[in-house]
C-alpha positions as CSV (number, residue, x, y, z in Angstrom):
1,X,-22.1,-10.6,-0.3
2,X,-19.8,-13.7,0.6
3,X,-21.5,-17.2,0.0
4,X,-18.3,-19.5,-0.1
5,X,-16.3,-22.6,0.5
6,X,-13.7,-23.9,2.5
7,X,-14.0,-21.0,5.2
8,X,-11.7,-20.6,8.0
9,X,-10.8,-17.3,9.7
10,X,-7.8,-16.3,12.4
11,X,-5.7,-13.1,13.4
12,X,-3.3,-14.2,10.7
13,X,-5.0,-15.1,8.0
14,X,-9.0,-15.0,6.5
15,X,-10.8,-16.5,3.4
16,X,-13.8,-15.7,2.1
17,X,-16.9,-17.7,3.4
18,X,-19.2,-15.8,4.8
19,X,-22.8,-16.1,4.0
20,X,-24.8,-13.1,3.3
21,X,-26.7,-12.9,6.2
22,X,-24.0,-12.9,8.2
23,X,-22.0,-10.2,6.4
24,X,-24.7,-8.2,6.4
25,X,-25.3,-8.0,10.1
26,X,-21.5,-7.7,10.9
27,X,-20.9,-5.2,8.4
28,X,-24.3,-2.7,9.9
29,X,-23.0,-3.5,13.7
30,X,-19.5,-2.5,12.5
31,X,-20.6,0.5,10.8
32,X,-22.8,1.6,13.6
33,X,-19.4,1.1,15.9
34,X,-17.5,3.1,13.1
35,X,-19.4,6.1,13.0
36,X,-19.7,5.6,17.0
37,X,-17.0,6.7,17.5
38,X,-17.0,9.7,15.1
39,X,-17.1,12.8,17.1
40,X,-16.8,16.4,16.6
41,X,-13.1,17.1,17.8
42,X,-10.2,20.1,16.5
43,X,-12.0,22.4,14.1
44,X,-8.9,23.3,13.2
45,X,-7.9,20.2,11.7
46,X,-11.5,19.6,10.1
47,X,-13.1,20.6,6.7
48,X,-16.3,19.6,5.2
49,X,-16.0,17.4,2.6
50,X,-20.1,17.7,2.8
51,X,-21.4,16.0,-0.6
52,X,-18.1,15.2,-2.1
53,X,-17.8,11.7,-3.7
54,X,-14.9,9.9,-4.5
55,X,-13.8,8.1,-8.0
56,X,-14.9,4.7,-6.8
57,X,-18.5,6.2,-5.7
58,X,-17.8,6.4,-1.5
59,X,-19.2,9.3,-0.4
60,X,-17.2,11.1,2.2
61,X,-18.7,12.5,5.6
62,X,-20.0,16.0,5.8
63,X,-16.4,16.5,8.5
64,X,-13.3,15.4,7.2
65,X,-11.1,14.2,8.2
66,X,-13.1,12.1,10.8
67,X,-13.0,12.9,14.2
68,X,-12.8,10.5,17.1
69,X,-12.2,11.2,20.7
70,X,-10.5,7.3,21.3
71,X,-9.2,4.6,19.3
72,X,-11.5,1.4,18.6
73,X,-9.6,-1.4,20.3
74,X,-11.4,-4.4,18.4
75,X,-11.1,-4.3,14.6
76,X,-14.0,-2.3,12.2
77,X,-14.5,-2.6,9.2
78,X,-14.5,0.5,7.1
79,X,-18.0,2.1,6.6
80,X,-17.8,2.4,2.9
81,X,-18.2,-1.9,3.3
82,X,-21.3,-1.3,5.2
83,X,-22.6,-0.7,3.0
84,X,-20.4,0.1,-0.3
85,X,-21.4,2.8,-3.1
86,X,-25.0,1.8,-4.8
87,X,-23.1,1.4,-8.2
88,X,-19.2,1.6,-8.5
89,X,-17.1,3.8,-11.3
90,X,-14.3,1.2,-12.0
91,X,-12.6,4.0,-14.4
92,X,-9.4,4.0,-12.4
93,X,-6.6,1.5,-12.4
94,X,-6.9,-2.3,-11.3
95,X,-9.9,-3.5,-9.0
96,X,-8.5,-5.7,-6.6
97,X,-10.1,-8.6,-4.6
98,X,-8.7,-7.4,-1.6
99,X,-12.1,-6.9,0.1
100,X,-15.9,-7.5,-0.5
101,X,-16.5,-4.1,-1.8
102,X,-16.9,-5.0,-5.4
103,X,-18.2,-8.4,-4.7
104,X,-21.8,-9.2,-4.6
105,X,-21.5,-13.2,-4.5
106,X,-19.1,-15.8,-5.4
107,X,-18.3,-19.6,-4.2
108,X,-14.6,-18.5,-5.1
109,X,-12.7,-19.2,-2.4
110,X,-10.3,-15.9,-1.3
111,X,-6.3,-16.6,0.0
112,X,-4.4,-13.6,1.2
113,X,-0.1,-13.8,-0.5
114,X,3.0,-12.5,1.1
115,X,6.2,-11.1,-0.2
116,X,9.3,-13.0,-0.7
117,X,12.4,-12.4,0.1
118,X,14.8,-12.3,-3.1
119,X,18.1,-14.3,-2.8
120,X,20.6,-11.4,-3.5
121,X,19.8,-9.6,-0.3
122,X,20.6,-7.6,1.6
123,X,20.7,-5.5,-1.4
124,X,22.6,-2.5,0.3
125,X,25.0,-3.1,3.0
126,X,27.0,-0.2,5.0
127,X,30.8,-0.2,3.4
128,X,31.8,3.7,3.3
129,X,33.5,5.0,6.1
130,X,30.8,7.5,7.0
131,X,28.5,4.6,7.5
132,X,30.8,2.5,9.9
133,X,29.0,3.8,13.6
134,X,30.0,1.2,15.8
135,X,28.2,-0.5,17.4
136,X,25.5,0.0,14.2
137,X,26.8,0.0,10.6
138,X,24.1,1.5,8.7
139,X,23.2,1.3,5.2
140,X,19.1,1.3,5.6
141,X,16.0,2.5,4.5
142,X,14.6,4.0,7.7
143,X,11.4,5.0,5.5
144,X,13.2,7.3,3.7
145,X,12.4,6.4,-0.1
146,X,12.8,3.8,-3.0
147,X,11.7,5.5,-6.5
148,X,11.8,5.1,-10.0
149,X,12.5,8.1,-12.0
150,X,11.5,8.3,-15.4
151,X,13.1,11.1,-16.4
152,X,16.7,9.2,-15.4
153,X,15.4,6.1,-16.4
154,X,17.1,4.9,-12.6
155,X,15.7,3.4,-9.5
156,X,16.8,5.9,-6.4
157,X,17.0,5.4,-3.0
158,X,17.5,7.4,0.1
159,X,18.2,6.0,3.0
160,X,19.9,6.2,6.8
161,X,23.9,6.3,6.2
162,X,25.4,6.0,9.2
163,X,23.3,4.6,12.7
164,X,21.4,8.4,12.9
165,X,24.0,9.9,11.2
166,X,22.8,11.1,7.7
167,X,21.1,10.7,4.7
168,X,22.8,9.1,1.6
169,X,21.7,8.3,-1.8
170,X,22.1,5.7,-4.1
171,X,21.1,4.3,-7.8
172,X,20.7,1.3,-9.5
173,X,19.5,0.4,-13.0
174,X,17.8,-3.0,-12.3
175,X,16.3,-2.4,-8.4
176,X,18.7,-5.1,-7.2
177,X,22.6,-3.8,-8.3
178,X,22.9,-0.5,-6.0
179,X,25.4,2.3,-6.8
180,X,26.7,5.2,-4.3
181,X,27.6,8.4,-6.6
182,X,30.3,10.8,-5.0
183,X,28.4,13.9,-4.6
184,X,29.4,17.5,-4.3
185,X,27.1,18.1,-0.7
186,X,29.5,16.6,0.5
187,X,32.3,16.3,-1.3
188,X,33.6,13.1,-1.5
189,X,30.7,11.3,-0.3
190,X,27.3,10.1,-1.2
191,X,25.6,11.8,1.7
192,X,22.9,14.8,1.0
193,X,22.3,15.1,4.4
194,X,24.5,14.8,7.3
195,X,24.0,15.7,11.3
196,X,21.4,13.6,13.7
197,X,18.4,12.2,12.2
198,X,16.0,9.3,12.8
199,X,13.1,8.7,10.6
200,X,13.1,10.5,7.4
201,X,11.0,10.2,4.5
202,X,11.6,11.5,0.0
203,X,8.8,11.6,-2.0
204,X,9.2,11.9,-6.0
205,X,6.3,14.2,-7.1
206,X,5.5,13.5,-10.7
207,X,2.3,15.5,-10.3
208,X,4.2,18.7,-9.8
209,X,4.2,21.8,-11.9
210,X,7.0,23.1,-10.2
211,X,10.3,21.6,-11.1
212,X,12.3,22.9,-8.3
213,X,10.0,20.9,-6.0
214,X,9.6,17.3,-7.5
215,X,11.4,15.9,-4.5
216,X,9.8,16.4,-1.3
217,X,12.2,15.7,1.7
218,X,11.0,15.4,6.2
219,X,13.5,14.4,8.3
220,X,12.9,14.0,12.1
221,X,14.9,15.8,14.7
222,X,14.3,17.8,17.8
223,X,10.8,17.3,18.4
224,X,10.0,18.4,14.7
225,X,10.0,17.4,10.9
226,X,12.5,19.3,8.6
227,X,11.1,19.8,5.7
228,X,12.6,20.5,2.0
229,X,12.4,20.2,-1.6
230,X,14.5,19.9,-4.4
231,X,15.1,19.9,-8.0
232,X,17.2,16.6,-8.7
233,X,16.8,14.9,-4.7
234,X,20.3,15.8,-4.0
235,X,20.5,19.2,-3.4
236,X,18.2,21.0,-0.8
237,X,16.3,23.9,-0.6
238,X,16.2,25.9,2.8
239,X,14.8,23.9,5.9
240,X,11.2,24.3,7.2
241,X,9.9,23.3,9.8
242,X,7.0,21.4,10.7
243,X,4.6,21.3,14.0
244,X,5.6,19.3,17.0
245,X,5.7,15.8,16.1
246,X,7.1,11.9,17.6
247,X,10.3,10.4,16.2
248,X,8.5,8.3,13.8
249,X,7.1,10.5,11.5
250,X,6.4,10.0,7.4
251,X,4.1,11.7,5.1
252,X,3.0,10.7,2.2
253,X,0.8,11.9,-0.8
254,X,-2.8,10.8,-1.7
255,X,-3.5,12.0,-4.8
256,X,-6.7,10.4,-4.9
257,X,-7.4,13.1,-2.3
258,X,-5.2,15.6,-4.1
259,X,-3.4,15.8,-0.7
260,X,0.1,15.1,1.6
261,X,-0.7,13.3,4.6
262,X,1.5,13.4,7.7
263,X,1.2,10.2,9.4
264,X,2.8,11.6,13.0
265,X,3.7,9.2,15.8
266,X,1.8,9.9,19.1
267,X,0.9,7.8,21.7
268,X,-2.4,6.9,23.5
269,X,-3.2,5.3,26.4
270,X,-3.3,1.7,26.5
271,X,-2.3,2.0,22.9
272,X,1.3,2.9,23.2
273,X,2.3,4.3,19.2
274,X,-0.2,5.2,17.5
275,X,-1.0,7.4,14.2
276,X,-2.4,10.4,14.3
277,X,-3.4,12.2,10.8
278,X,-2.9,15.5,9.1
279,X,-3.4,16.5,5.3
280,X,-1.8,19.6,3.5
281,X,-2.5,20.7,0.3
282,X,0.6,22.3,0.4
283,X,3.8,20.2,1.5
284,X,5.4,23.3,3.2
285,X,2.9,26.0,4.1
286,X,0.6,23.2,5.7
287,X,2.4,21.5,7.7
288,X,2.5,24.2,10.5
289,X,0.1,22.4,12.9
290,X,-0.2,22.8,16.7
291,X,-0.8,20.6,19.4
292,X,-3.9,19.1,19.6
293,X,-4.8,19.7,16.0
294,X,-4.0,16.3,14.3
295,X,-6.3,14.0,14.6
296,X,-6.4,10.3,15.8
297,X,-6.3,7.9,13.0
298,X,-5.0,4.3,13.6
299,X,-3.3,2.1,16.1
300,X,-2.8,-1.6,16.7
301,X,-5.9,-3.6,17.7
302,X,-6.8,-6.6,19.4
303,X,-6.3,-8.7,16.1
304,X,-2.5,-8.1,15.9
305,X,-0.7,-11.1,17.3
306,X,1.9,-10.7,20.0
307,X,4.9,-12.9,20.1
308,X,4.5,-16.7,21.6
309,X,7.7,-15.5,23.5
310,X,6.7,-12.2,25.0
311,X,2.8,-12.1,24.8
312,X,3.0,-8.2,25.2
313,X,0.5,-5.8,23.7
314,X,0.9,-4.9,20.1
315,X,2.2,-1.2,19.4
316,X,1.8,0.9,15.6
317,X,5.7,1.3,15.1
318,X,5.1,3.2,11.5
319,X,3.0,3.1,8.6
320,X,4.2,4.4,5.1
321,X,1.5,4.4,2.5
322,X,1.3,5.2,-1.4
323,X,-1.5,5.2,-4.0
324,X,-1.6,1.6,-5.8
325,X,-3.8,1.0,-8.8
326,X,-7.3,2.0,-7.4
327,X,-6.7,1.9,-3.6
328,X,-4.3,3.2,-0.8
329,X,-2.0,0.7,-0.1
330,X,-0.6,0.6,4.1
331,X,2.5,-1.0,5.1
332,X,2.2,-1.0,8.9
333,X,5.2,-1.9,10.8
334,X,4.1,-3.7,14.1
335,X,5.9,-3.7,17.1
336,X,5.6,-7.0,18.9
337,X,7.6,-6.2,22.1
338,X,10.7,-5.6,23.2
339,X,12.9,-9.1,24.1
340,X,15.6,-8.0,26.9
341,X,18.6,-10.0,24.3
342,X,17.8,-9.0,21.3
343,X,16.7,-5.7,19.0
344,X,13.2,-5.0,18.2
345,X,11.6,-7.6,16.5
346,X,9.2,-4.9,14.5
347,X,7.5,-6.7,11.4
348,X,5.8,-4.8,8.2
349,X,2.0,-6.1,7.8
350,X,-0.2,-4.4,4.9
351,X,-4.0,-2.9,5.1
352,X,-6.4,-1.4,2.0
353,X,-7.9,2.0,1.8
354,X,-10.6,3.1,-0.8
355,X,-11.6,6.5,1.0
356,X,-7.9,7.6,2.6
357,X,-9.0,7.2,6.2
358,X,-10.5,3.9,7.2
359,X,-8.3,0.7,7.1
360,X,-9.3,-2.9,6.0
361,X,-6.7,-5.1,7.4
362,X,-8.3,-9.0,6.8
363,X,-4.5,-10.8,7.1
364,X,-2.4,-9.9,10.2
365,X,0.8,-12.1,9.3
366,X,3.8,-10.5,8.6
367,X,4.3,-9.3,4.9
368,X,7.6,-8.9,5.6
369,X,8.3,-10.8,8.2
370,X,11.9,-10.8,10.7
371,X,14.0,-14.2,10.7
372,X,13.8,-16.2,13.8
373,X,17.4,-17.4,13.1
374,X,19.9,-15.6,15.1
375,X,22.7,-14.4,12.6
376,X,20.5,-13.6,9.5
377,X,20.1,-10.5,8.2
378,X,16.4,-9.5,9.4
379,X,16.8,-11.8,12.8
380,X,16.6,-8.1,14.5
381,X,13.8,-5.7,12.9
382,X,11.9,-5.0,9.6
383,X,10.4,-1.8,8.6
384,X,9.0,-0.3,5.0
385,X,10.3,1.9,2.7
386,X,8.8,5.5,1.9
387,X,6.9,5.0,-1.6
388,X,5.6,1.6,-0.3
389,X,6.9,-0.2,-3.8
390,X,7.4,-0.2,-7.5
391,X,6.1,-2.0,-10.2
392,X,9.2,-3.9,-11.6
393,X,7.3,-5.8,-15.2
394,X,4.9,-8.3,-13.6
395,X,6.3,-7.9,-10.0
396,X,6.4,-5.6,-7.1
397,X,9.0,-4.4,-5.4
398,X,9.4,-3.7,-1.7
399,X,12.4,-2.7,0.0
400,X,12.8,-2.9,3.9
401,X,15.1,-2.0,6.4
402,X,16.8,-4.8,8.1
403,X,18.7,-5.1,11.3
404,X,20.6,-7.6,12.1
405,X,20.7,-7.3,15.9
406,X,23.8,-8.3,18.4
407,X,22.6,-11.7,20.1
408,X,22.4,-10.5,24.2
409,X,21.9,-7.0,23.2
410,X,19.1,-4.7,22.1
411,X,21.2,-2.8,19.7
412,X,19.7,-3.0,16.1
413,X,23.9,-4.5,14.9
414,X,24.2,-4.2,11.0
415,X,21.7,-2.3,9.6
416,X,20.9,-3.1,5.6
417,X,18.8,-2.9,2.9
418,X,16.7,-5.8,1.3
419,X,14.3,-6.4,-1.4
420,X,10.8,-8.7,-1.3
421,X,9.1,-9.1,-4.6
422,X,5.0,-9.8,-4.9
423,X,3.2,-10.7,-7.9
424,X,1.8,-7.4,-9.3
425,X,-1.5,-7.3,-8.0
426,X,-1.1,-10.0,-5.7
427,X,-2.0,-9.2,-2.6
428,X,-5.3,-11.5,-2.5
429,X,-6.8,-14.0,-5.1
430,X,-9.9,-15.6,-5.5
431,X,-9.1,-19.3,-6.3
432,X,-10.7,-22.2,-7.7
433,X,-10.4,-26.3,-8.0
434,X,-11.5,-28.9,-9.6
435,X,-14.6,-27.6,-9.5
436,X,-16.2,-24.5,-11.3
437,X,-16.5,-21.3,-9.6
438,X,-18.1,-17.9,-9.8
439,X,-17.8,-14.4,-8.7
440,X,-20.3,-11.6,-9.9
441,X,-19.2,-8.1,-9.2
442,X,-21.6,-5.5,-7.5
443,X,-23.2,-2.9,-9.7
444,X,-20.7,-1.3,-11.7
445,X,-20.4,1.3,-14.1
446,X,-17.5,2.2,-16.6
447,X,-16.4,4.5,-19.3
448,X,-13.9,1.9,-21.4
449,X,-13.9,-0.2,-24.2
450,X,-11.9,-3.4,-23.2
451,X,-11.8,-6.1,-20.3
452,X,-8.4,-7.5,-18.8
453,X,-7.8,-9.4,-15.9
454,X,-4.6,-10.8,-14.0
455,X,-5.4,-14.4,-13.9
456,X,-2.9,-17.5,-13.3
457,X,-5.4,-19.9,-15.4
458,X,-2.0,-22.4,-16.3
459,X,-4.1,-25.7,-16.4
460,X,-7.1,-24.0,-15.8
461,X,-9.9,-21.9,-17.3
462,X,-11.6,-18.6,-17.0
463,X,-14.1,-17.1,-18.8
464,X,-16.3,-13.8,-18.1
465,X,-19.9,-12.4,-18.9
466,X,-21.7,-9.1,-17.9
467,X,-25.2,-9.1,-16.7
468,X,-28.2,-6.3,-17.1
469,X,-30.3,-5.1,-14.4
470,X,-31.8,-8.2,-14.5
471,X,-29.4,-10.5,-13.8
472,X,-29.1,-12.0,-17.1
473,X,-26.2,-12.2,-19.5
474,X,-26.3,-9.6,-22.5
475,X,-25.9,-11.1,-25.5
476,X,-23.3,-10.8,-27.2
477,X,-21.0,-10.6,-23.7
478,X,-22.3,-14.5,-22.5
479,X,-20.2,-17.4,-20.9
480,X,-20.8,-19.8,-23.7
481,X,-19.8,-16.9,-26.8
482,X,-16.5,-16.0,-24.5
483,X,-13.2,-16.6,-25.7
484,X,-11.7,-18.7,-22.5
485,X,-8.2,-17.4,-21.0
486,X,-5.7,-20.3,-20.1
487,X,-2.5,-18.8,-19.3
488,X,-1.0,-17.3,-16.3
489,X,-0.8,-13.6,-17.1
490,X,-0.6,-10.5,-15.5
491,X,-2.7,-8.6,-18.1
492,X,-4.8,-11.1,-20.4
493,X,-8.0,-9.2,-22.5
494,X,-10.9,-11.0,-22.3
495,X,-13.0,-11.1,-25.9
496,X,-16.2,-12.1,-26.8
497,X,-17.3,-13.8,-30.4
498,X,-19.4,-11.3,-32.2
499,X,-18.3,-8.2,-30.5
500,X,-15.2,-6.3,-31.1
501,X,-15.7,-4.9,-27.4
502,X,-17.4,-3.2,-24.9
503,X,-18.0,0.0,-26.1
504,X,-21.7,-0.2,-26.5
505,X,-22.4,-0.9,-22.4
506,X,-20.1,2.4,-22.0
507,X,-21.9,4.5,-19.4
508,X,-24.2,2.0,-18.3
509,X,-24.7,-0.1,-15.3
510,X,-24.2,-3.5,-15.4
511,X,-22.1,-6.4,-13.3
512,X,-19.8,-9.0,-14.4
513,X,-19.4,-12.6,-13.4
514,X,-16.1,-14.4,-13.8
515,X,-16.4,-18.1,-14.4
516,X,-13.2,-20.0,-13.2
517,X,-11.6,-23.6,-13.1
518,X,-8.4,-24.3,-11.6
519,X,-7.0,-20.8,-11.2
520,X,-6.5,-17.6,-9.4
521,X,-8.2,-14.1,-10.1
522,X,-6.1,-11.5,-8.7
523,X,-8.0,-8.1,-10.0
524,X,-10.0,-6.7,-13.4
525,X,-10.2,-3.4,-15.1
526,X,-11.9,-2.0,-18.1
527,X,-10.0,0.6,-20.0
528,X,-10.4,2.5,-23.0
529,X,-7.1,1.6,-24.0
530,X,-6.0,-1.8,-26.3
531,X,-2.8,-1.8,-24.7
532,X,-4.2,-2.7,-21.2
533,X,-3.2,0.5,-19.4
534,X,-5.1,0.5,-16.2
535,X,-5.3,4.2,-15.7
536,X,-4.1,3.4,-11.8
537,X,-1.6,4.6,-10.1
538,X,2.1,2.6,-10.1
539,X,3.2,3.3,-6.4
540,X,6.7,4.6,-6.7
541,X,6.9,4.0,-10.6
542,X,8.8,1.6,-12.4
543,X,10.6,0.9,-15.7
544,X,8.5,2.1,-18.2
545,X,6.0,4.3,-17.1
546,X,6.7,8.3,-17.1
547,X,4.3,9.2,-14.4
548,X,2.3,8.4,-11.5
549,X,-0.5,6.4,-13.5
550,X,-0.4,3.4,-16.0
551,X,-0.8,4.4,-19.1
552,X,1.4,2.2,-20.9
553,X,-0.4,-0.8,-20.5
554,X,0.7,-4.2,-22.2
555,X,4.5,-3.4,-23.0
556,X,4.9,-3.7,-19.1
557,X,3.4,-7.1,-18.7
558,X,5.0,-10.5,-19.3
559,X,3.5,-13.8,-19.3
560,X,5.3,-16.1,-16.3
């Protein structure tokens, strides 16, 4: 548990300082409340997942996906953190700080980042003819999809063309310079869709055997997704369509549950939007559901701010998700209200997920946040990009959609795409000063031969040890025989004097303590691999890998 410094908590931002007692009760009374509201609901929506355990050790209920007959208004906090897995496989991809599940104690003190904004943007602007709707030029990422494809070697985007007009698609070779091909769909256009749409969402599936189908394509319109799949995301096979569904509709694929999800707008009293949930093993076949079958899965809650200038109740606009190194990363859009002079001011806030289901949302600020001066590009909405982001070298890319809004009017005005960039990793740190620091993992077990952390240790200095089952340091992996990392990195190894690596605790269950002075820890990972390749999963790719998971390692990194 959390035994820390400097703690302060709000509804936009929280550090770790808990003590252990206190974590302990809240994380029992919020478990009991969790599985509270579990209830038997559709059967034809639920499976048992009776016995089945998870990569990172969480064991998932005997009815999946959960069942509850209402929403939980106040925030809970994922029962897999009350408590988490006895001992922890930490075999896949990056273990982030983003929660307390892999920490047992520190004095570390924990500080939640944001995106920024790059310079160049908007990084797509309407400028064809097809995409001049007045009053609403429209060159945006309405969900829709940002990918890298390896086998092009090209960043590729899809995205609204025209204010609910069509589809078009674009390429760039750097993420920032954006290119509209003429296609033959359409001939003479970039467009490979065209007719009403609103929300739409293409998926690049490099876990596929089926090369006709490594794009997956649902576009909203009349009540219902239309779904499709293609061989090169430009041309389409034959329309299906889904069950009945809300405007707002994305899907997504979890393939740490070997599974799409449909995340389909609903609403719910006293919620307004909400999410309800539906997996399919196969993205056409499964997504015939009826009413009544999904089940509820997330909503706003009492910890999302409203605006000073509306104070209205919050409302779950959208949430796009994708597979990030060793979690399931959320990019929820919030709705804050609606002013009567101006678009709607939706922001994109992010949430963890280590069993597919349950959310962990500790900072409520805006990740990508709208502009509150009238004229900019994002002074009117924000929302995410389908395939959440890419890992760009040491960075992370997300793209948004941005509106710029008509000042007196609630039209969304030029509608654009822009780019915010994130250390890779960086979603939380654990920090310390002037004075030393520790945080010990919980029990954790591992199959690798090497340690690496992502550490900004410029003026600073970490160093690492891994303790036995009983507590003490096993010699030759000590403090005092451990090489000390001093240099802001994104993947440094740790070493040890006296022991070429780790290969001898292989299999067994230990925990590791990370000793830090002036610096940030942003995650760890043990690998059998010299390079550094994680073995997570890369989002929506990047240059360099050539599939879903890391295993290039080192080659992608670059020291700041």
């Amino acid at each position: 548990m959390i035994d820390g410094k400097g703690n302060t908590m709000n509804a936009y931002q929280q550090v770790s300082g808990r003590t252990a007692t206190g974590v302990a009760m809240t994380m029992a009374i919020a478990y009991c409340v969790a599985w509270c509201f579990a209830q038997q609901a559709s059967p034809a929506a639920a499976q048992s997942r009776a016995g089945q355990v998870l990569y990172n050790g969480i064991a998932l209920p005997a009815t999946w996906p959960p069942q509850m007959q209402q929403l939980p208004r106040d925030p809970v906090t994922p029962p897999y953190l009350a408590p988490p897995p006895e001992v922890i496989p930490i075999d896949v991809g990056r273990q982030l700080f983003v929660d307390d599940f892999l920490i047992q104690e520190t004095d570390l003190q924990r500080t939640y980042h944001l995106a920024e904004y790059t310079p160049q943007n908007p990084v797509l602007v309407p400028d064809k003819p097809w995409e001049m709707t007045e009053p609403n030029p429209c060159a945006m990422v309405f969900s829709d999809g940002v990918f890298y494809d390896p086998q092009d070697r090209l960043f590729k985007m899809w995205y609204m063309a025209g204010y609910v007009a069509g589809t078009g698609y674009a390429t760039s070779k750097d993420g920032i310079h954006w290119t509209k091909p003429e296609l033959d769909v359409f001939p003479g256009t970039n467009l490979i869709q065209k007719g009403r749409r609103d929300s739409s969402t293409v998926w690049l599936d490099l876990e596929t055997d089926n090369p006709q189908s490594r794009f997956k394509m649902a576009y909203y319109t009349g009540g219902r997704l239309v779904l499709q799949t293609s061989a090169d995301g430009i041309h389409w096979s034959e329309p299906v369509h889904s069950g009945p569904t809300g405007d707002r509709t994305t899907f997504f694929y979890n393939p740490f549950l070997k599974k799409w999800i449909y995340g389909i707008r609903a609403s719910a009293s006293g919620f307004g939007r909400i999410r309800q949930y539906w997996e399919a093993t196969d993205f056409l076949r499964d997504a015939q559901w009826k009413s009544g079958e999904p089940v509820l899965w997330v909503g706003a809650d009492s910890a999302d701010p409203p605006r000073q200038d509306l104070k209205t109740p919050t409302q779950l606009y959208n949430l796009d998700c994708v597979a990030y190194e060793s979690l399931l990363l959320g990019l929820f859009t919030i709705w804050r209200g609606q002013p009567s002079d101006r678009a709607k001011p939706n922001e994109v806030c992010v949430g963890f997920s280590r069993d597919g289901f349950h959310w962990h949302r500790p900072d409520r600020r805006a990740f990508n946040p709208v502009s509150e001066k009238q004229g900019d590009w994002n002074w009117g909405n924000v929302q995410s990009a389908g395939g959440g982001c890419l890992v760009v070298r040491d960075q992370l890319y997300f793209y948004v959609s941005a509106r710029k809004g008509i000042p007196g009017s609630t039209s969304s005005g030029v509608c654009t795409t822009a780019l915010a960039t994130l250390r890779r990793d960086g979603f939380a740190s654990l920090d310390a000063g002037d004075t030393p620091g520790a945080v010990t993992t919980r029990p954790v077990r591992f199959q690798g031969r090497y340690l690496f952390v992502n550490a900004d240790m410029d003026g600073g200095e970490l160093r690492a040890e891994v303790l036995g089952a009983d507590g003490k340091p096993i010699a030759p992996f000590t403090r005092q025989r451990c090489l000390p990392v001093r240099e802001d990195a994104t993947l440094a190894q740790i070493r040890w004097e006296g022991a070429g690596d780790l290969s001898a605790l292989s299999g067994q269950t230990v925990r590791l303590r990370f000793h830090l002075t002036k610096g940030s820890l942003y995650a760890f990972w043990v690998t059998p691999d010299g390079s550094g390749a994680s073995h997570g999963y890369v989002a929506a790719g990047g240059p360099g890998f050539d599939g879903p998971v890391d295993t290039v390692g080192r080659p992608m990194a670059r020291v700041n």
